[in-house]
C-alpha positions as CSV (number, residue, x, y, z in Angstrom):
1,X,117.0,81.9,111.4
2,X,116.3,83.9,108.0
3,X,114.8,87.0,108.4
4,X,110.8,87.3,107.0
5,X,107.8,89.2,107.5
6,X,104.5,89.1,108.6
7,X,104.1,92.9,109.8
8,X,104.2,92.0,110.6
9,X,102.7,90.1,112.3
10,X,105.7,91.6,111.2
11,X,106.1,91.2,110.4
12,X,103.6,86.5,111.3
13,X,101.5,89.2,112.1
14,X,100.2,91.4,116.1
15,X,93.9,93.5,122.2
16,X,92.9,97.2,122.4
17,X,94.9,96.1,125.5
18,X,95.4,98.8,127.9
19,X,98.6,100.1,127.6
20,X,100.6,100.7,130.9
21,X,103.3,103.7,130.6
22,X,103.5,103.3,126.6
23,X,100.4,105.7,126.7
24,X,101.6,108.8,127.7
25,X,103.5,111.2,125.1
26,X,107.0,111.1,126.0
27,X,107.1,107.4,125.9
28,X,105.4,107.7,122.8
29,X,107.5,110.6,120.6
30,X,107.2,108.9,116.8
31,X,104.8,110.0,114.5
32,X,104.8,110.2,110.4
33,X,104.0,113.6,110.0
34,X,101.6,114.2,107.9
35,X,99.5,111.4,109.0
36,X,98.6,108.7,105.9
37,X,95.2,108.7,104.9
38,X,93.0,106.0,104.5
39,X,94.2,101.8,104.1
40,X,97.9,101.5,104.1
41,X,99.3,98.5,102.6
42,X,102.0,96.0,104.0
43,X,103.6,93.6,101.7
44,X,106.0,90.6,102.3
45,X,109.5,91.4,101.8
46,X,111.5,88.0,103.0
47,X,110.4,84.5,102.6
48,X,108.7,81.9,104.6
49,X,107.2,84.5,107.6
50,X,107.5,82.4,110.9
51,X,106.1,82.2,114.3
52,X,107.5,79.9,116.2
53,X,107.4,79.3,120.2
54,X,109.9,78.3,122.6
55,X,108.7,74.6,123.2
56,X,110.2,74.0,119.2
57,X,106.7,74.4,117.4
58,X,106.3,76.8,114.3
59,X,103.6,78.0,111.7
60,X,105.8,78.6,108.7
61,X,103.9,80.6,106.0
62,X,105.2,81.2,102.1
63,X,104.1,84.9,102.1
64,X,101.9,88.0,104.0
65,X,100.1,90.9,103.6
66,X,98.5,93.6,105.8
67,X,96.3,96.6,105.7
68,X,97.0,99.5,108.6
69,X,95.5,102.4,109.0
70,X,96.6,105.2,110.9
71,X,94.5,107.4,113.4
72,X,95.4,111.7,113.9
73,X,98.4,112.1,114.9
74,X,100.2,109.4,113.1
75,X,101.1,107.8,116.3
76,X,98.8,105.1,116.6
77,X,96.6,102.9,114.5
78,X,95.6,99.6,113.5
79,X,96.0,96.7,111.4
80,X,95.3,93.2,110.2
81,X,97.8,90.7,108.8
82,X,97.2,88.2,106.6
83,X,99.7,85.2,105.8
84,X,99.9,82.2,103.5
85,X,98.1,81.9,100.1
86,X,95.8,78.4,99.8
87,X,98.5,76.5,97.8
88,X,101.7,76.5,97.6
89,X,102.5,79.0,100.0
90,X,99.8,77.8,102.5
91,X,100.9,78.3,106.4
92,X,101.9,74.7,107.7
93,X,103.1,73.3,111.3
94,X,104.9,70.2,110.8
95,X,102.9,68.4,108.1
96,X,99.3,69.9,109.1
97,X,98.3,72.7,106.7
98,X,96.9,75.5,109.1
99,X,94.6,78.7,108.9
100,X,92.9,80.8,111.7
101,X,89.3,79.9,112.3
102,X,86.7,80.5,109.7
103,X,89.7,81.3,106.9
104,X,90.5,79.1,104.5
105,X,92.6,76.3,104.7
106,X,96.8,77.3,104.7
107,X,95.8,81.0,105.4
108,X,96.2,82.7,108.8
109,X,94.5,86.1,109.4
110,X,95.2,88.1,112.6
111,X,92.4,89.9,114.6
112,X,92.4,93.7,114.5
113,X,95.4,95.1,116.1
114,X,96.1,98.0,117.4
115,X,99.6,99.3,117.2
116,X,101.7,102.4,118.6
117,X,104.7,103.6,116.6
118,X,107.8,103.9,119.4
119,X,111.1,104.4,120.5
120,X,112.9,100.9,121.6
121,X,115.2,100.9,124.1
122,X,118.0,101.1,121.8
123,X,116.7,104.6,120.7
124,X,115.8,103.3,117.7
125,X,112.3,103.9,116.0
126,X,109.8,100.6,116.4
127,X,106.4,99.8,116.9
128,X,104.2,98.1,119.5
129,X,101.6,95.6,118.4
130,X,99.1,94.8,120.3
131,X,96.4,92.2,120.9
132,X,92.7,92.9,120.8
133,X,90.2,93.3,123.2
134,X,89.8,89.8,124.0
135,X,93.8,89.7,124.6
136,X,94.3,87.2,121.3
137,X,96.3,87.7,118.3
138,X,95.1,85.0,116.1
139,X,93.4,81.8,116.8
140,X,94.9,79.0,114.9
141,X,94.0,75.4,113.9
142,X,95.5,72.9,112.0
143,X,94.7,69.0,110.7
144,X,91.3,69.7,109.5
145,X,90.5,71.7,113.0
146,X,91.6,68.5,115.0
147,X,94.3,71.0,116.8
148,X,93.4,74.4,118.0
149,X,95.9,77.4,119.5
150,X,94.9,80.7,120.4
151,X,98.4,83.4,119.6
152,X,98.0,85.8,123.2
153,X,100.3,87.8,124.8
154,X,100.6,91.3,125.4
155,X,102.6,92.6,122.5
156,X,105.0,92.3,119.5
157,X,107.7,94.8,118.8
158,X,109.5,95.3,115.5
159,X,112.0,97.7,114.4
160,X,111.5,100.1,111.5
161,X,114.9,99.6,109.4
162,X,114.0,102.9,107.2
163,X,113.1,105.5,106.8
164,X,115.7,106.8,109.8
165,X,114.5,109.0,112.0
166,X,113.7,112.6,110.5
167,X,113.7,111.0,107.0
168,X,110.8,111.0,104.8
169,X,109.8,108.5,102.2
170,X,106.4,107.1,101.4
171,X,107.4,103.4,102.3
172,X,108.9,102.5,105.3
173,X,110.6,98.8,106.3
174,X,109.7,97.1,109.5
175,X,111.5,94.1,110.9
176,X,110.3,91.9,113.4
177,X,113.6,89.8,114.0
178,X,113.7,86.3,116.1
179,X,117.0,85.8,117.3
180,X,116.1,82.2,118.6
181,X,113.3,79.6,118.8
182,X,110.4,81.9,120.3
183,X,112.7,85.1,121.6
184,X,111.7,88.3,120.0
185,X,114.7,90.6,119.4
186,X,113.3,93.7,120.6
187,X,111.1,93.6,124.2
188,X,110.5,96.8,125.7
189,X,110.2,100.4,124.8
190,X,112.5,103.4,125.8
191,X,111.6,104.3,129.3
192,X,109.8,101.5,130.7
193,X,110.8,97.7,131.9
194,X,107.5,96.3,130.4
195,X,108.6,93.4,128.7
196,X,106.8,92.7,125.7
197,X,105.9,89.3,124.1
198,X,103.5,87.0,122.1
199,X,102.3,83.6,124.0
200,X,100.8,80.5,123.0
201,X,99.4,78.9,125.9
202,X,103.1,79.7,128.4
203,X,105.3,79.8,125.9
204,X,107.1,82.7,124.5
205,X,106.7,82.8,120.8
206,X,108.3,85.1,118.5
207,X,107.5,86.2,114.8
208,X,110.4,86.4,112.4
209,X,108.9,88.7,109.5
210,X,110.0,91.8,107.3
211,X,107.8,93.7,105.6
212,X,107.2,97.4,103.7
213,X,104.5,99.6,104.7
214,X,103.9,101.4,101.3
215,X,102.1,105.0,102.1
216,X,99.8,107.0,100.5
217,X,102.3,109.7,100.1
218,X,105.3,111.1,101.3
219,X,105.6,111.1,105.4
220,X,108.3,112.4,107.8
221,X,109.3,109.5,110.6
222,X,109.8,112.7,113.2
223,X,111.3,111.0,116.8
224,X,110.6,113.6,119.0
């Protein structure tokens, strides 16, 4: 499967859910330093962002967007992703044009989602996603609202790709890879067996999104 984002959701893009061990400093050591101010924006980087689950169902979308802003620190934050543009690059499952409920037809918006920026446990830099209060990402219905899904879980991880770790740059890249049918690449964070991963109803689904989070200046990725 091609790479895309949604960060994303990405990318494909995403509760204040209460983190277990991820909350506590050492687990999370990333920060952009200094910390961007105001609305950051995230901009499709791929093509056709897709979130697809492990029974063989997908929501393929022609483009995202997202805005994220971070809180002090430059740790955590949150953001809301956007995909499909009513049109040609509508989000579609199947034949059945799909948006989130109360958007537009062929447009999927997430909830507000907080994230945390992270080392994986390959020692790379990431982030952590999360759902929203109510534990959703997105609710999504397609055919004219005759089908309805709610996108749960408890989390979505994605991999920055640059800036490296001690590097500074005012845009960064983020990856959230799919290396099957609903199987997110990356699951866990560095020092804890949490397993991280979107749901619709049981199924695992996974978001297959890249995306670049421009800044509002120059920040350094600092990993420790």
């Amino acid at each position: 499967m091609s790479k895309k984002i949604m960060l994303a959701l990405a990318a494909v893009s995403a509760a204040v859910f209460a983190m277990p061990a991820v909350a506590s400093a050492e687990d999370l050591p990333l920060h952009l330093n200094p910390t961007p101010a105001g609305a950051q924006t995230i901009d499709d980087v791929g093509a056709n962002p897709t979130l697809s689950a492990t029974g063989g169902s997908k929501f393929e979308c022609g483009t995202f967007s997202a805005t994220a802003m971070f809180e002090a620190g430059g740790t955590t934050g949150h953001m809301n992703l956007k995909f499909g543009v009513a049109g040609a690059e509508d989000c579609k499952s199947s034949s059945f044009t799909c948006n989130s409920t109360g958007a537009a037809a062929g447009i999927i918006e997430t909830t507000e989602l907080p994230f945390h920026l992270v080392k994986l446990a390959n020692e790379k830099p990431g982030i952590l996603v999360t759902p929203n209060p109510s534990g959703s990402f997105a609710h999504i219905e397609c055919a004219g609202g005759l089908i309805k899904y709610t996108i749960g879980g408890n989390g979505l991880i994605g991999t920055f790709t640059e800036p490296a770790c001690e590097g500074t740059s005012n845009m960064a890249t983020i990856d959230f890879n799919a290396t099957a049918t609903g199987v997110q690449e990356h699951k866990k964070v560095a020092g804890t067996e949490t397993e991280y991963t979107l749901k619709k109803g049981t199924e695992n689904t996974a978001l297959d999104a890249t995306g670049t989070l421009t800044l509002s200046g120059n920040s350094k990725l600092e990993c420790t």
